[in-house]
C-alpha positions as CSV (number, residue, x, y, z in Angstrom):
1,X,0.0,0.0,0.0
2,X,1.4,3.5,-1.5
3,X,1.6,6.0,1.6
4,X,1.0,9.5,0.1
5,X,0.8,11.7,3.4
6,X,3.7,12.8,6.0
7,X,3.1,13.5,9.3
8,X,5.1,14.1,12.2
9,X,5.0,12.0,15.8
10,X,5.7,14.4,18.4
11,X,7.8,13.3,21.4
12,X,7.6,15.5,24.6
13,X,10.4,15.1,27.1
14,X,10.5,17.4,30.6
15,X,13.4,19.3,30.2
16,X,12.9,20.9,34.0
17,X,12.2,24.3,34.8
18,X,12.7,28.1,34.0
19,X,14.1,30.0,37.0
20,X,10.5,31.5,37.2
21,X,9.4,28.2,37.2
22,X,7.3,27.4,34.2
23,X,7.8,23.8,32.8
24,X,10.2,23.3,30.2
25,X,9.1,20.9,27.1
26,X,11.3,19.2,24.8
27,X,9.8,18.2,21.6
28,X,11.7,16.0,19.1
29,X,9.8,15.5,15.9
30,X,10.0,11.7,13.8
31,X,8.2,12.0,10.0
32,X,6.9,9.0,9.2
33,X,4.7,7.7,6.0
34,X,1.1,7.2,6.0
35,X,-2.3,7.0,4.5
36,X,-5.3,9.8,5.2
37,X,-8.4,7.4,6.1
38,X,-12.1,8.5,6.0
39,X,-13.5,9.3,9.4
40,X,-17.2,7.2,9.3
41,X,-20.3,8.7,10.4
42,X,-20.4,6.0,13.4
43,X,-17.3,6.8,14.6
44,X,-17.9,10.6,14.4
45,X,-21.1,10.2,16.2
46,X,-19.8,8.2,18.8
47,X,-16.5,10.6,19.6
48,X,-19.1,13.4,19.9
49,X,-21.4,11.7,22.4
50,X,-17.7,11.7,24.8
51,X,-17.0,15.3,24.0
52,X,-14.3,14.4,21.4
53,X,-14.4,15.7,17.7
54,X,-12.2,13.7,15.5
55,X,-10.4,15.9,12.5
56,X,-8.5,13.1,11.2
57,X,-7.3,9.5,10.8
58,X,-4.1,8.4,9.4
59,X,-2.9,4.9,8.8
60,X,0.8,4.1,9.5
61,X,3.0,1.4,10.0
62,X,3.0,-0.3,13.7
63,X,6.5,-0.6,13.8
64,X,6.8,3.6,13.6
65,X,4.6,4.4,16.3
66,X,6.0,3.9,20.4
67,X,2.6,5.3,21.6
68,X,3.0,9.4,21.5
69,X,0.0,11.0,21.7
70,X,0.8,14.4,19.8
71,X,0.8,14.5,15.6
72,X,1.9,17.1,13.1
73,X,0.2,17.3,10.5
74,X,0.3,18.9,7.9
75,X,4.6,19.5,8.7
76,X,4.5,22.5,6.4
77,X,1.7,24.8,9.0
78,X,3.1,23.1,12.3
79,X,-0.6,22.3,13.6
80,X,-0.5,19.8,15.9
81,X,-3.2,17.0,17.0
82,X,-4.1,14.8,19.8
83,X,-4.3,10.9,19.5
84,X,-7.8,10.2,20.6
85,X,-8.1,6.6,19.7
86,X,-5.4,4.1,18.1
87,X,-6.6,1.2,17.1
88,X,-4.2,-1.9,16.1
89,X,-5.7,-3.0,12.4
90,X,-2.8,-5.9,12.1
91,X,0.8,-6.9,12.8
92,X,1.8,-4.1,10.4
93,X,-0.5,-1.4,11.0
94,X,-1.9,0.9,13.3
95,X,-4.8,3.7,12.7
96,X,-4.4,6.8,14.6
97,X,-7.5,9.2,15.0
98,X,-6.9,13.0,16.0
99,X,-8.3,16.1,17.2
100,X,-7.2,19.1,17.2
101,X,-5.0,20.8,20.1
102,X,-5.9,23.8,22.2
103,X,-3.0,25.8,22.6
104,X,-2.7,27.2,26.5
105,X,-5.6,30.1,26.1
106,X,-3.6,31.9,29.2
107,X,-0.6,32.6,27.2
């Protein structure tokens, strides 16, 4: 199966604090190939019933993904996405649905 997308996984690592205090994030960014999927009617239905609205889902291969829960996508804007749901399809692949991020409003 042809991948024709790029997105990024986002890694977050606590890199300590400021000397005011404020956490310090360190993000590491790891493209990987994959394949824009549909998001079905029953599946959109049932992430809004929990308060969750799914934006995408991208297909990638299992061996890629060690479970971060923040995607870029696309790389070009930056605009990253919450994992809401990953789903194992096979041995080879895994099916990652997002939503988008809200950036801290108190900035």
């Amino acid at each position: 199966m042809l991948s024709r997308d790029i997105i990024e996984l986002v890694t977050q690592i606590d890199g300590g604090h400021t000397p005011l205090g404020d956490p310090i994030i360190i993000k590491t960014y790891t493209q990987v190939y994959a394949n824009k999927l549909p998001i079905g009617m029953s599946e959109k239905y049932q992430s809004n019933a929990q308060g969750l609205k799914p934006e995408y889902k991208f297909e990638i291969r299992y061996i890629e993904y060690s479970g971060e829960q923040i995607i870029r996508y696309p790389i070009t804007t930056g605009q990253e996405y919450s994992v809401i749901r990953s789903y194992t399809k096979n041995d080879e692949m895994i099916e990652l649905t997002l939503q988008g991020v809200v950036v801290n409003a108190n900035a």
